[in-house]
C-alpha positions in Angstrom: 10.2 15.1 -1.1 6.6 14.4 -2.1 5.4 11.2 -3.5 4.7 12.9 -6.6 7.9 14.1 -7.2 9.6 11.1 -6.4 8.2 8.8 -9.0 9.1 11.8 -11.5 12.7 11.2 -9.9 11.6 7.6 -11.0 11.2 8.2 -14.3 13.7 10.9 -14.9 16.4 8.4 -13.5 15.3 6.0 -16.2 16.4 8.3 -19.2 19.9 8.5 -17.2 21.5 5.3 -16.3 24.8 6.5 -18.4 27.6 7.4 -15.6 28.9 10.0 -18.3 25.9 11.2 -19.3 24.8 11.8 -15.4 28.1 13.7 -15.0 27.5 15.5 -18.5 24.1 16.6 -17.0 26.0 17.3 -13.7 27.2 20.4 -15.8 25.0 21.3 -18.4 21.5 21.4 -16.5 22.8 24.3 -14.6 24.0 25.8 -17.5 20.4 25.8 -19.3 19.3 26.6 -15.8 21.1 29.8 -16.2 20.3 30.6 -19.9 16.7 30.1 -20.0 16.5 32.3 -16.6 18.8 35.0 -18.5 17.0 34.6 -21.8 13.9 35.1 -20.1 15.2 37.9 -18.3 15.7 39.7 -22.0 12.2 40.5 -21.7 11.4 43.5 -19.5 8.3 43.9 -17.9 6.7 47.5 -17.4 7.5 47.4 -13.5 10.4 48.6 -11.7 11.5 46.8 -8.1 13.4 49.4 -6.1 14.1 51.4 -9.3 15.6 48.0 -11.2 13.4 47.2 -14.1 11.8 43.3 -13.7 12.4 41.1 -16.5 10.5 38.0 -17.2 13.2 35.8 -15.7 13.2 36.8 -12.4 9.3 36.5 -12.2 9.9 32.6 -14.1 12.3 32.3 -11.5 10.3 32.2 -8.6 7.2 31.1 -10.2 9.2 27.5 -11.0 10.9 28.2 -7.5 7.3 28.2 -5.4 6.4 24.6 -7.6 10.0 23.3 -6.5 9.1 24.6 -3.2 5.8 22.8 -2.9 7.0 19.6 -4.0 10.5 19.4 -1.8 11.3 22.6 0.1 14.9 21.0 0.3 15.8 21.8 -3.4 14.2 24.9 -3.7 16.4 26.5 -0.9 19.4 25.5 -3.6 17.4 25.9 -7.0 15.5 29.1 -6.1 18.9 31.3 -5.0 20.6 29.6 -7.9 17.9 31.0 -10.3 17.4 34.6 -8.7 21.4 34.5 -8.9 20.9 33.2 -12.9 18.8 36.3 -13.6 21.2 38.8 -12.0 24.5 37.6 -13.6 22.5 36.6 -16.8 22.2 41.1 -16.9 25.8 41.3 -16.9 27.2 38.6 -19.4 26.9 39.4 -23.1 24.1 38.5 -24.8 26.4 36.1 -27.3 28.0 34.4 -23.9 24.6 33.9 -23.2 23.6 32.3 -26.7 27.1 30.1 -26.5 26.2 28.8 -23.1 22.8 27.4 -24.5 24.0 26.5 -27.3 26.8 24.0 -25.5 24.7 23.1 -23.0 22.6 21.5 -25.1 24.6 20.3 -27.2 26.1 18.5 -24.9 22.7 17.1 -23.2 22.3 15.7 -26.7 25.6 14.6 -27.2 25.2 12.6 -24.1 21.7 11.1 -24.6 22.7 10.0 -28.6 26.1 8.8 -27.5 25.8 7.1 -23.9 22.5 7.0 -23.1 21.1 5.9 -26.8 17.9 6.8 -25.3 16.0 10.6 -26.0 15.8 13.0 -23.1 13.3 12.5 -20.6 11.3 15.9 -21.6 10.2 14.1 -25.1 7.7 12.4 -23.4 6.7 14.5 -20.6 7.5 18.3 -20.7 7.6 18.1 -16.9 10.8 16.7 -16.4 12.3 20.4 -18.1 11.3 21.2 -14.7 12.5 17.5 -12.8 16.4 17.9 -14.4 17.1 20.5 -12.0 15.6 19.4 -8.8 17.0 15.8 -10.0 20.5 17.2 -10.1 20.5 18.9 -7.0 19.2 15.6 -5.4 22.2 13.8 -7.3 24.8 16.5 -5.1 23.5 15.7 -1.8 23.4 12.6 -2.2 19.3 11.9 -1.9 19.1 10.1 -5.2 19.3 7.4 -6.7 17.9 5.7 -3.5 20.0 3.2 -1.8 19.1 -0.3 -3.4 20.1 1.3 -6.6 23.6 2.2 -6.1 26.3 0.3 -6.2 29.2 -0.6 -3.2 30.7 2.7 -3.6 27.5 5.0 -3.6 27.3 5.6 -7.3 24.5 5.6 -9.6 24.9 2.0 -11.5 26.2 1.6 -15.1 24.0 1.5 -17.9 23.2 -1.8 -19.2 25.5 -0.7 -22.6 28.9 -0.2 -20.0 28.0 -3.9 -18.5 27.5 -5.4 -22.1 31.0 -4.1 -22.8 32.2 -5.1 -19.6 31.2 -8.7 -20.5 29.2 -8.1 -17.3 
């Protein structure tokens, strides 16, 4: 992981302290994962690969995949097969599955900020962290983030400070 990418995990981990609203990202940033790539995909490009037409989400795909790659090669072997595989199934689900997905994904993103976190998502003040959530999540699964000193005896992610207040803590 680069130094640069680790003080966006810095401030990306700042906008989610929530326990629920980590596990409701858990979820739903693969979900917009998938329907941006798909949505993306809608638009065709005037090239054919092997005889398949190419649609704008494969080629967003592996444009975001060679930034993830530069800044930890790690994540991009997960987040680059994950949106290749986004583009392909996003061609066989119904447009309105698509459209639904997005639409409870973020919903839920929101839900989650508004509701546990009482704190806006990270992108409102730095569009680069539409690009962070993923790589941040993937780094959550295997266990590389938050970094040691910040989780607690059981190797979770602490409370936020609203879950101790309640807790009398």
């Amino acid at each position: 992981m680069t130094p640069r990418l680790e003080r966006l995990f810095g401030e990306y981990h700042a906008y989610h302290r929530d326990p629920v609203n980590v596990a409701i990202h858990k979820v739903a940033v693969p979900a917009i994962l998938f329907h941006i790539v798909a949505m993306l995909d809608w638009i065709a490009l005037p090239v054919r690969v092997a005889g398949v037409p190419l649609g704008l989400g494969l080629v967003a795909a592996v444009a975001v995949g060679a930034w993830y790659l530069f800044v930890c090669p790690r994540y991009a072997a997960v987040l680059v097969p994950f949106a290749i595989g986004c583009a392909v199934v996003g061609r066989m689900v119904p447009r309105p599955v698509v459209v639904g997905v997005a639409a409870v994904a973020w919903t839920a993103q929101f839900v989650g900020h508004a509701s546990f976190e009482r704190r806006a998502p990270a992108f409102t003040d730095n569009l680069v962290q539409l690009l962070v959530g993923p790589a941040y999540v993937v780094a959550l699964m295997m266990g590389d983030w938050p970094p040691a000193g910040e989780r607690d005896a059981g190797g979770r992610q602490g409370d936020s400070d609203r879950h101790r207040e309640q807790r009398g803590e």
